[in-house]
C-alpha positions in Angstrom: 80.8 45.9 176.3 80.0 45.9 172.5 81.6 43.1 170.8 84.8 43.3 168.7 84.1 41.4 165.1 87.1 39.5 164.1 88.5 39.7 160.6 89.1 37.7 157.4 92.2 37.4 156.2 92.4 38.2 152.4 95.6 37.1 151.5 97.1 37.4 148.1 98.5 34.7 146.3 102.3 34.6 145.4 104.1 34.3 142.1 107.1 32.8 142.7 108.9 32.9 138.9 107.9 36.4 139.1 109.2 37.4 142.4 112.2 36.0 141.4 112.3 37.9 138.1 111.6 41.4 139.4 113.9 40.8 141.9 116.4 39.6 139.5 116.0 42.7 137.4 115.6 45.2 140.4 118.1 43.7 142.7 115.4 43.2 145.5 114.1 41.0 148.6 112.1 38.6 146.9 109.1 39.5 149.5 109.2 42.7 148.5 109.0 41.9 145.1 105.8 39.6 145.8 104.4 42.7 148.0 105.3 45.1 144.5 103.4 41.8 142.3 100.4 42.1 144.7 99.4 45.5 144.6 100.1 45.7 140.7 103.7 47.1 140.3 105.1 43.9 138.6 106.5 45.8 135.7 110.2 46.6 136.4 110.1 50.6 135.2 106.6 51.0 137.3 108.4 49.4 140.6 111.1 51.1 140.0 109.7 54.3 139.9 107.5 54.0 142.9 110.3 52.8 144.9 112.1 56.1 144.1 109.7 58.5 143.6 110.8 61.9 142.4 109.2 65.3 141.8 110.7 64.9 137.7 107.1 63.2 137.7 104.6 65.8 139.0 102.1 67.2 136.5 101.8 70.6 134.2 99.7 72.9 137.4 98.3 74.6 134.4 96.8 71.1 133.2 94.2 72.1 136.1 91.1 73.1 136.0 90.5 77.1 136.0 94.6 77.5 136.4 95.4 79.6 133.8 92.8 82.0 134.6 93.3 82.1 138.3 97.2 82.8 137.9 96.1 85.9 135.8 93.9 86.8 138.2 96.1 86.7 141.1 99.2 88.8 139.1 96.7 91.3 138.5 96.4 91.4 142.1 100.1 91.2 143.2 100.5 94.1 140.2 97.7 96.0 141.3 98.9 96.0 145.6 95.1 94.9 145.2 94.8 93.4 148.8 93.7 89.2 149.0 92.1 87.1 151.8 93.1 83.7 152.0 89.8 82.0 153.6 91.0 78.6 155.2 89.7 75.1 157.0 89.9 74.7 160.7 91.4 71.1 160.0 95.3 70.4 159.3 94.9 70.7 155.8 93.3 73.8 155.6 95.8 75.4 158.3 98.7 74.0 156.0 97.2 75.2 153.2 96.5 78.6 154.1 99.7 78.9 155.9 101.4 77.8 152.4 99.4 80.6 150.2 100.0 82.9 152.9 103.6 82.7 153.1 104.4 82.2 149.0 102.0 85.3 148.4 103.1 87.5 150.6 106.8 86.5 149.2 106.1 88.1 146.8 104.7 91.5 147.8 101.4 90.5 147.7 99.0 92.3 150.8 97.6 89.4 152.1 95.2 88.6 155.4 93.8 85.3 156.3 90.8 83.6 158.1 90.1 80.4 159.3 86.5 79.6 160.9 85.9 79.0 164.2 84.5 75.4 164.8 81.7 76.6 167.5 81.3 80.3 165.8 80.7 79.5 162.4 79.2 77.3 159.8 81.6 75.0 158.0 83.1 76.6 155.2 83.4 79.4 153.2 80.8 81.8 155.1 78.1 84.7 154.1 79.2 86.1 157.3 82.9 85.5 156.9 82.9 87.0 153.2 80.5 90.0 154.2 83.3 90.7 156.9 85.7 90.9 154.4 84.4 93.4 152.1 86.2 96.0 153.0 89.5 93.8 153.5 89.8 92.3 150.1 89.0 92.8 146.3 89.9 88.9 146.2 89.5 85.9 148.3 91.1 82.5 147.7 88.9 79.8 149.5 91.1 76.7 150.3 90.0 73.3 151.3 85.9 75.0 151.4 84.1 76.5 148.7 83.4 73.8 145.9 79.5 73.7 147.7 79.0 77.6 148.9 77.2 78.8 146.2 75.4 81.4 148.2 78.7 82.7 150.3 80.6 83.2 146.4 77.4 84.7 145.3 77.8 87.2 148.1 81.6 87.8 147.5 81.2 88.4 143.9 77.4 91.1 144.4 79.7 93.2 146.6 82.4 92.9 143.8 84.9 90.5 145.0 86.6 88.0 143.1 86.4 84.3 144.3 89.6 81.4 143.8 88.5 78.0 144.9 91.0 75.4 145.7 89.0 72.9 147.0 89.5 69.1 146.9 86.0 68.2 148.1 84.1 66.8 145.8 81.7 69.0 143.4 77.9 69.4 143.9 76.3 68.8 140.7 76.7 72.5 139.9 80.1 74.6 140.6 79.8 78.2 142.4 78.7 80.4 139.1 80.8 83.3 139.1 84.4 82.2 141.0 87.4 80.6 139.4 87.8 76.5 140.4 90.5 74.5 140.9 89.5 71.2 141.6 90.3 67.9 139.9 87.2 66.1 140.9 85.2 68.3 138.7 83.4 66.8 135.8 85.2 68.5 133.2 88.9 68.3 134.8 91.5 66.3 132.8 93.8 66.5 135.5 95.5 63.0 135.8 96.2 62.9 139.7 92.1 63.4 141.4 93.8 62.7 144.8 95.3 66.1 145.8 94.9 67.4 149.5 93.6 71.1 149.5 97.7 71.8 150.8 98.7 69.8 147.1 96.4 72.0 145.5 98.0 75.4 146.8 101.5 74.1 145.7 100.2 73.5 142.0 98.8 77.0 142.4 102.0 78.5 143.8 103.8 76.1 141.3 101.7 77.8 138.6 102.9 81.1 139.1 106.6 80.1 139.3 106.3 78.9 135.9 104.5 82.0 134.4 107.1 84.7 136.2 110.0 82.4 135.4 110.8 81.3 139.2 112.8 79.0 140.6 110.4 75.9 141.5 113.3 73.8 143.5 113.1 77.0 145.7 109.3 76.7 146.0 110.0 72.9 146.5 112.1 73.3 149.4 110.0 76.2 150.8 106.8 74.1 151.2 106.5 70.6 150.7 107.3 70.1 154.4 103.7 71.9 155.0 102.2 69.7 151.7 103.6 66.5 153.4 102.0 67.4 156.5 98.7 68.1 155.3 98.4 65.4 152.7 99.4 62.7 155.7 97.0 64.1 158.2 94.3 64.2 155.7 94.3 60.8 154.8 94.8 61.3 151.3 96.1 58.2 148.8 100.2 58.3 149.6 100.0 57.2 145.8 101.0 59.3 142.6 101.9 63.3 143.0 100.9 62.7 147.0 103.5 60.5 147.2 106.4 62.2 145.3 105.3 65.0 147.3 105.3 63.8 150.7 108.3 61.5 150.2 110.1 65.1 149.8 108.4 66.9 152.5 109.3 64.1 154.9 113.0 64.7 153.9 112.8 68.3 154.3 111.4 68.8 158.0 114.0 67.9 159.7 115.4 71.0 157.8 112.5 73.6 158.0 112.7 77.2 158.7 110.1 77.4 159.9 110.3 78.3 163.7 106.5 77.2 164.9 107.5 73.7 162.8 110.8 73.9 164.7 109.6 73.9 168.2 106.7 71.9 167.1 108.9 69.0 166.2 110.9 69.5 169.6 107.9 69.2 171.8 106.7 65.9 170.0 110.4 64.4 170.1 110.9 63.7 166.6 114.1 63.6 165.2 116.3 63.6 162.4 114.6 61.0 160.3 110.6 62.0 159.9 107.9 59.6 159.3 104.4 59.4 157.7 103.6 58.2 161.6 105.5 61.1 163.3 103.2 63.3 161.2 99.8 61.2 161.2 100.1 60.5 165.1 102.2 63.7 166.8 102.4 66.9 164.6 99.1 66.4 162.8 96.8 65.8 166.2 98.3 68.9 167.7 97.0 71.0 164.6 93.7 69.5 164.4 93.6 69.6 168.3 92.9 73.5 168.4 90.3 73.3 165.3 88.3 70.8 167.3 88.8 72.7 170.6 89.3 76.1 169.9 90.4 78.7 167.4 92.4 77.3 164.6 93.9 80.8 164.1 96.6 79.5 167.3 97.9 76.7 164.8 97.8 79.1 162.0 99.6 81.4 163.2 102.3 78.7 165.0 103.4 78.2 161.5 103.6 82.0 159.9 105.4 83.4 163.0 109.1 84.0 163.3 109.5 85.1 166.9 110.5 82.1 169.0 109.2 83.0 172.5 105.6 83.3 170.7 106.1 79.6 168.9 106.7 78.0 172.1 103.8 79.7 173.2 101.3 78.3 170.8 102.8 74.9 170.9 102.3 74.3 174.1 98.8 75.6 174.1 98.5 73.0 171.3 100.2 70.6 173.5 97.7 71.2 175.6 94.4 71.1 173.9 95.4 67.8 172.5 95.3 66.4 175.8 91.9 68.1 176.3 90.8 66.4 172.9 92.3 62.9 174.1 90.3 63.3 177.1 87.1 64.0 175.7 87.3 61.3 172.9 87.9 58.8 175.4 85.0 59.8 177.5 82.4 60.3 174.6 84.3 56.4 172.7 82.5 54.9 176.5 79.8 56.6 175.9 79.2 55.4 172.4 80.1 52.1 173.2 77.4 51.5 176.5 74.9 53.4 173.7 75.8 50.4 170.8 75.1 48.1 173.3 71.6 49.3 174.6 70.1 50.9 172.0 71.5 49.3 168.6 70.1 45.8 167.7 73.4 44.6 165.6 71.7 41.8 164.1 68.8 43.8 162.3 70.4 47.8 162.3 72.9 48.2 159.4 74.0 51.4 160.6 74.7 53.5 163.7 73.1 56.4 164.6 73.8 58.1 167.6 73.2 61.3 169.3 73.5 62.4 173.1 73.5 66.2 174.5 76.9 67.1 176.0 79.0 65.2 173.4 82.0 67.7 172.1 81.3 68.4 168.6 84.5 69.2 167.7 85.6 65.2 168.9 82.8 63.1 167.3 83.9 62.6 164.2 87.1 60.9 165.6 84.7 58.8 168.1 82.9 57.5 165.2 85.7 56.1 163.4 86.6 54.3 166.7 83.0 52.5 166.9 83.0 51.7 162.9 86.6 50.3 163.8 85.6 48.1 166.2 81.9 47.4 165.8 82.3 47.4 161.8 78.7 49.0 160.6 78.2 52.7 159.0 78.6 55.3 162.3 77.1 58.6 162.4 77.8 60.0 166.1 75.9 63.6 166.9 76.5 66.4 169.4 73.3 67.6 170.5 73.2 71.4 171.7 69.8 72.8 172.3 67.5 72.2 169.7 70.3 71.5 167.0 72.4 67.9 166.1 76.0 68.6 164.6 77.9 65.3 163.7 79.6 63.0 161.4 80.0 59.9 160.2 82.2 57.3 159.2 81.9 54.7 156.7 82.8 51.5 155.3 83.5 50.9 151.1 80.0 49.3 150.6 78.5 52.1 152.1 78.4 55.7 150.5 77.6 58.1 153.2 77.5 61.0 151.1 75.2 59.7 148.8 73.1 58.3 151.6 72.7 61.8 153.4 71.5 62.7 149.8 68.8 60.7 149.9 67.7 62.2 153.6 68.4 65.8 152.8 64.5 66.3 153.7 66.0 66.0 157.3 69.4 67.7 157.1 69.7 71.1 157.4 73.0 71.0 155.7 75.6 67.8 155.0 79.0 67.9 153.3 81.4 65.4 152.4 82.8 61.8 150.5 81.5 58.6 150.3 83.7 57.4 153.1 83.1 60.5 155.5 80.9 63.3 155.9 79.4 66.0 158.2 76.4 67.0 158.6 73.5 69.6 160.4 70.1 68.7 161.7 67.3 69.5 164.1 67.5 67.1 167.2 63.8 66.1 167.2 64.6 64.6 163.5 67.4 62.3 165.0 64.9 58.7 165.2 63.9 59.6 161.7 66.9 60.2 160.4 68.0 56.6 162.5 65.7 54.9 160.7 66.1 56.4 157.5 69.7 55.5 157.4 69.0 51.9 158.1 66.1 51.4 155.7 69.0 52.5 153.1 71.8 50.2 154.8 69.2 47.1 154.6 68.9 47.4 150.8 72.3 47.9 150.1 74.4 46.0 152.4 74.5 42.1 152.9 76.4 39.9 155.6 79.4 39.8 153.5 79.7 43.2 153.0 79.4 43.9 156.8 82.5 41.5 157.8 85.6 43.0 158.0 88.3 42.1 155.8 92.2 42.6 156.5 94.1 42.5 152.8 97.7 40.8 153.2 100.4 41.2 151.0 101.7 37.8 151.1 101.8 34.1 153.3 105.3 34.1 154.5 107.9 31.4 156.3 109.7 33.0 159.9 112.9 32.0 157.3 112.3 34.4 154.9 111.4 37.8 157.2 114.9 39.4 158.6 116.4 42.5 159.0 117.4 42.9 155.4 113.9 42.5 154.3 113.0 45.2 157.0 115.8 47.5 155.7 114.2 46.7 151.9 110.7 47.4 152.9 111.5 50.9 154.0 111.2 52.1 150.3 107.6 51.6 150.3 107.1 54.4 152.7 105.6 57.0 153.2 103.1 54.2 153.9 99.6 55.4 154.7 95.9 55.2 152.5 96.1 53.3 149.6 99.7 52.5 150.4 99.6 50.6 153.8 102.5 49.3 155.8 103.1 45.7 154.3 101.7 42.7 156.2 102.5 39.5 156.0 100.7 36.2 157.9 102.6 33.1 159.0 101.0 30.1 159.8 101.5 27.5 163.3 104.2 29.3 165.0 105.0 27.9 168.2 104.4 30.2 171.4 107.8 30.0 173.6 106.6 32.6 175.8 103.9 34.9 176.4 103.0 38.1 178.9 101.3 41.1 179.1 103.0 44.5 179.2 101.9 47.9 179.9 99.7 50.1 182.1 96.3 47.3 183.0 98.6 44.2 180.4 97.5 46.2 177.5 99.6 44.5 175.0 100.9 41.2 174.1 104.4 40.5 174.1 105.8 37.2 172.3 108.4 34.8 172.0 107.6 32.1 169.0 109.2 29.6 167.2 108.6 28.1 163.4 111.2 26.0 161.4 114.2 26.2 163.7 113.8 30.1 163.4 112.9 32.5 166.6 111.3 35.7 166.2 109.9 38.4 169.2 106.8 39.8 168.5 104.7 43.0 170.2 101.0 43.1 169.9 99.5 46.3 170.8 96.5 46.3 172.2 96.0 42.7 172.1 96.6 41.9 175.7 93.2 40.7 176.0 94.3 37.5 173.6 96.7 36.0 176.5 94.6 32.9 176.6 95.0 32.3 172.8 98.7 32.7 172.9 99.9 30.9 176.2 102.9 29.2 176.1 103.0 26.0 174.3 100.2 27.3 171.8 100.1 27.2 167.8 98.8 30.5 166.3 98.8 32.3 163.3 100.2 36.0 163.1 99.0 38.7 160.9 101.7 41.5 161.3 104.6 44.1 160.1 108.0 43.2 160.5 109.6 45.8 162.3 113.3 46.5 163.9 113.4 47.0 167.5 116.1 49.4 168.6 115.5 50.0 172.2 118.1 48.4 173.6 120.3 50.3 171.4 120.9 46.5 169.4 119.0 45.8 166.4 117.1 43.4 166.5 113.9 41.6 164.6 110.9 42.5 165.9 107.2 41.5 164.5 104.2 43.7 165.9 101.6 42.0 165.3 97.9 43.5 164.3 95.8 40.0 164.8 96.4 36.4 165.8 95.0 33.7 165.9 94.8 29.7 167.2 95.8 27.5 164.2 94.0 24.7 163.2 
């Protein structure tokens, strides 16, 4: 079994005068008030306003790149009956995204078709063969969440005299698409103040855009479609900072309310209730949407949120259902796999990062597989499906590490490659798989070291079992939606006494404890930490890294602490 590397605990210092202060002036726990000091909110008006954010605070649309012209563009069209194509991603941001443009457009009168590729039938992103298709379809395609890096499919488009939108949030190639309209705040030349937009984000500043120039109503818009923008952003793993946040914070308020019938029975199926979370979306609704992009044809999800017949939602969301399982199936199978591979073919004291590739793997899956093996082995993963005489994969990385740019530097291998420093996908022939291998690590051997390569966990704050309690739980819920760049607060104690320990769950997969510090009790729930038993008998001292948490399944309230690591104290 490859190893699990333990972490360091990066814990930042508290303030106390300033805890108290900010507390003072905002009326607040003073651990939240050290979690708001810590991750640089310590001026009252800047805590305050991320503790409540509000769409008051969103940007001008039209300070976007290529805005102006692409809402004249598109009014021409809507004037015009000139028919559009909306050309999507088979991921949940490019479904929401193309759902979103879909439905606002064809609001208003606008003759509108869509397209999302197939995973297995065509290349990734904007296609020659998906825009020589449309030719007779559309005098206008909108390419969301693709297009920033297809020169040659907008080169096509616009020689058999199409008009090209791009609202893309990958990053730019050094050169845009010549010929189509951009909208992308990562290019060079944008002065756009939030960079962090999900493709989804990007399609509401469009939509928001034309509100303002025919003198809409943008609460309307607001209420129409920031439950798909929340969606989206979440599953995307974009920063829940800034507009993202304001916008998702909304979204999450609004789904319990949506109108949408495929979102409806969606939300039935994977239990969720009246009170949506960022985890409700990143760990039920968005796996079911990504599910039939990695499986299938992303045109089912697609279409699960445009239709209005209930019988036919049902329909789709249990096929979705379904292929999840599928997916959870195969990623388990091929995580095994992966693992077994890590430990007979990778030498972890000399490789600096993985590279593996095996025929059978589901392409569609590895990308999820490899940020399970960077989790737990803690190097650069690139996992490959072989088919035939081709390798399709992706790869994972860590901060040190830019993937993207690395792949750069081996484009002489790649047939094609796509992506951000943290993630990326790429094409290549299979007998170029031990090159590429040792490439890779040739690059990750002059720019890592050891200290780059051991995983860190950043804690907001060293706390007392005295000063964690329900009310601090109830406080803490104003920093959600947690998720990138906004994490779920964790704390450490230190030397807690262990009253009682056992395993729970199918095989004693997790941990569940009793402890003890200071006269003060608190039950704790480690998932997946079963393995750490002998650690945390009874009788033991340990120290907790976790999130405090409120337990209602008994139907009583009560303090709970899940923990994420632990360890003996010294």
């Amino acid at each position: 079994m490859a190893p699990i590397r333990s972490s360091d605990w990066i814990i930042r210092p508290r303030d106390r005068a300033a805890e108290e202060e900010l507390s003072r002036q905002l009326g607040l726990h003073p651990i939240l008030s050290a979690v708001l000091l810590g991750r640089g909110l310590g001026e009252p008006s800047h805590a305050e306003r991320f503790l409540s954010p509000s769409l008051d605070d969103l940007h001008d649309p039209f300070l976007l790149p290529d805005m102006e012209q692409a809402v004249d563009r598109l009014l021409r069209a809507l004037r015009e009956k000139e028919p559009i194509l909306v050309h999507g991603d088979y991921d949940a941001d490019g479904i929401t995204a193309t759902t979103l443009l879909v439905r606002f457009l064809s609001k208003l009168g606008a003759d509108v078709h869509y397209y999302l590729p197939h995973r297995f039938h065509d290349c990734y992103g904007l296609s020659q063969r998906a825009v020589r298709q449309s030719a007779d379809v559309a005098g206008l395609i909108i390419a969301t969440d693709c297009g920033v890096r297809d020169h040659e499919a907008v080169a096509c488009a616009c020689d058999q005299g199409q008009d090209v939108i791009i609202v893309d949030h990958h990053e730019p190639g050094e050169a845009l698409p010549a010929r189509a309209l951009v909208i992308n705040p990562k290019r060079q030349d944008a002065v756009y103040p939030d960079r962090e937009l999900a493709a989804v984000g990007l399609a509401f500043k469009l939509a928001s855009a034309i509100c303002e120039r025919l003198d809409l109503p943008q609460k309307s818009l607001q209420r129409a479609f920031l439950d798909l923008v929340a969606i989206g952003t979440i599953t995307d793993i974009c920063p829940l900072v800034g507009e993202n946040r304001a916008m998702t914070a909304v979204g999450l308020q609004l789904l319990p309310y949506t109108r949408k019938v495929g979102l409806q029975i969606l939300m039935e199926l994977c239990e969720i209730g009246e009170c949506v979370t960022a985890q409700d979306i990143g760990y039920r609704i968005g796996p079911r949407l990504n599910a039939v992009g990695r499986m299938a044809d992303p045109t089912d999800a697609l279409e699960l949120l445009l239709t209005e017949d209930e019988n036919e939602a049902r329909r789709i969301a249990l096929h979705l259902d379904s292929l999840n399982s599928q997916r959870r199936t195969e990623q388990d199978t091929i995580f095994r796999q992966a693992l077994k591979m890590v430990e007979d073919e990778v030498d972890l004291d000399h490789d600096r990062v993985i590279v593996l590739a095996k025929q059978g793997w589901h392409r569609g899956v590895v990308g999820i597989v490899a940020s399970k093996v960077l989790e737990q082995i803690g190097l650069p993963t690139l996992l490959m499906a072989v088919e035939g005489t081709t390798a399709r994969g992706s790869a994972r990385s860590i901060g040190a590490f830019d993937v993207s740019e690395a792949l750069n530097c081996c484009s002489d291998l790649l047939d094609r490659h796509g992506g951000h420093s943290m993630a990326a996908g790429f094409e290549s022939k299979a007998d170029r798989v031990a090159e590429l291998r040792e490439r890779l690590n040739e690059i990750g051997r002059d720019v890592l070291d050891e200290d780059d390569l051991r995983p860190t966990v950043l804690v907001d704050a060293e706390v007392t079992l005295a000063e964690v309690d329900t009310d601090l739980v109830r406080q803490l819920e104003r920093l959600q939606p947690c998720g990138a760049e906004n994490p779920d607060p964790l704390f450490v104690t230190r030397d807690v006494t262990v009253m009682q320990a056992r395993t729970v769950g199918a095989g004693g997969t997790h941990l569940k404890l009793a402890v003890e510090s200071g006269g003060r009790q608190a039950e704790c729930i480690g998932f997946g930490l079963g393995n750490q038993l002998e650690d945390a008998h009874a009788g033991s001292h340990i120290d907790l890294c976790f999130v405090p948490d409120v337990d209602h399944y008994t139907g009583v309230e009560r303090l709970q602490l899940r923990v994420t690591e632990l360890r003996r104290a010294y």
